[in-house]
C-alpha positions, 0 to 999 in steps of 0.5 A: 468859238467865234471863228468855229461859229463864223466857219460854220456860216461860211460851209453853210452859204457855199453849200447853199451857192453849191446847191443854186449851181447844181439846179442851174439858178447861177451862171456860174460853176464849181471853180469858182464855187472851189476859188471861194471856199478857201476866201471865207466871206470874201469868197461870198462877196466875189460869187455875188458880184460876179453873179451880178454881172461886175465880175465877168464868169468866163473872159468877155471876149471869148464868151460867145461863140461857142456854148452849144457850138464846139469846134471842129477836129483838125486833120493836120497837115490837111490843105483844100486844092485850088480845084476843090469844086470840080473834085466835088462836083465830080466823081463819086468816091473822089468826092466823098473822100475830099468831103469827109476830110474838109469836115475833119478840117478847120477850114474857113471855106467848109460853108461854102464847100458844103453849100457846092456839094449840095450839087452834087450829082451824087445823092452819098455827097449831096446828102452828106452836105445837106446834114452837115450844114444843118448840123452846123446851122443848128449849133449856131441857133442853139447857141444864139438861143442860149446867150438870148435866155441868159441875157434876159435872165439877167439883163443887167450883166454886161459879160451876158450880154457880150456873149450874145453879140458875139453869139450873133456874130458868129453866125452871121459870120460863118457864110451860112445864113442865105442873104435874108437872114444875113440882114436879120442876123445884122440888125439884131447885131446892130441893136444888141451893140447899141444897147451895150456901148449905151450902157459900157461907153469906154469898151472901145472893142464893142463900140469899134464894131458897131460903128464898123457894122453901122457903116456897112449897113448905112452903105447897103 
C-alpha cells in the first residue's frame, strides 16, 4: 500500500514538471522529464537541481551558439578559389552560381564573400547578399536575445549564464558586426565573463578567455 501510494506521488510531480515544460516555465525538456520518470523521487531531486542551475540542462560547452542560429548545409566536396572576389565581382551568372554554393557552403570566409557581393555590379548578387547577411545578422540577435532572457529568468545559473557569453561570442566572432558594434559585442563579452569567473573562480575555459579578451582590449 505504501509503495502504490508513493508511486501515485511520483506520477503526480512528473505530470506537474510535464506540465511547467509544456507551458515553457522550465528550461528543461521531456528527456529529461522521460530520465526521470523511471528514478522515482530521485528523478524529482535531479530535475529540481538541474532546474537550479547545479546540474547543467545541456553541455556547458556546447550551449551557446546556437539556439536560434541553426548551421548551415554543406556542399561536399566544395572549395572557395583563391580569385573568389573577381568571380564575385564579375559576370552575372558566374557570380550568382559561386553565390549560391558558398551559402550552401560551411565556409569560415561566407561574411566576408557576402560583405564583396554587396558590390556587385549586379543588383540579382548584390541583393541576394544583402538578404543573407541579415538573415544571418538576424540568427546571431535572436539567439543573443534568447540566452539574455533565460539568464535574467534564472541569474543564478551558471550553465545560462555560459550560454550567453557564448552566444556573444559567436557573433562577434563570425566577421559580421561592423567595427562599432565589435567593441560593444566585446565589452558586453568582457562583463558577462567577469561576472562568471567571479562567480565560478576554478572554470579555467572561461577564465582563459576573459584574461585573453582583457589583453585584447587593454592593447586597443
Amino acid at each position: 500500500m505504501i509503495v502504490v501510494f508513493a508511486l501515485g506521488i511520483h506520477s503526480l510531480l512528473i505530470t506537474i514538471y510535464g506540465y511547467m515544460i509544456a507551458i515553457k516555465r522550465s528550461r528543461l525538456s521531456f528527456i529529461h522529464l522521460a530520465l526521470a520518470v523511471f528514478l522515482p523521487f530521485a528523478g524529482e531531486i535531479c530535475l529540481l537541481a538541474a532546474e537550479a542551475g547545479k546540474i547543467p540542462a545541456n553541455p556547458i560547452y556546447r550551449m551557446g551558439l546556437k539556439k536560434g542560429n541553426p548551421p548551415e548545409r554543406t556542399l561536399s566536396g566544395w572549395r572557395c578559389p583563391d580569385n573568389w572576389k573577381a568571380i564575385i565581382l564579375g559576370e552575372e551568372g558566374e557570380a550568382r552560381e559561386f553565390l549560391m554554393q558558398a551559402m550552401d557552403s560551411a565556409d569560415q570566409r561566407l561574411p566576408e564573400i557576402l560583405k564583396t557581393g554587396l558590390r556587385s555590379s549586379s543588383s540579382e548578387v548584390s541583393h541576394i547578399s544583402a538578404s543573407r547577411l541579415m538573415k544571418m545578422h538576424r540568427n546571431y540577435e535572436d539567439a543573443i536575445a534568447q540566452a539574455s532572457a533565460a539568464n535574467k529568468k534564472m541569474p543564478q545559473s551558471m550553465p545560462l549564464l555560459a550560454a550567453y557569453i557564448d552566444a556573444v561570442d559567436a557573433y562577434r566572432s563570425s566577421g559580421l558586426p561592423d567595427r562599432l558594434s565589435h567593441e560593444a559585442l566585446k565589452l558586453e563579452e568582457l562583463a558577462l565573463l567577469e561576472r562568471y569567473v567571479r562567480l565560478m573562480p576554478s572554470d579555467s575555459h572561461y577564465a582563459a578567455r576573459w584574461k585573453i579578451l582583457r589583453e585584447t582590449e587593454e592593447e586597443t
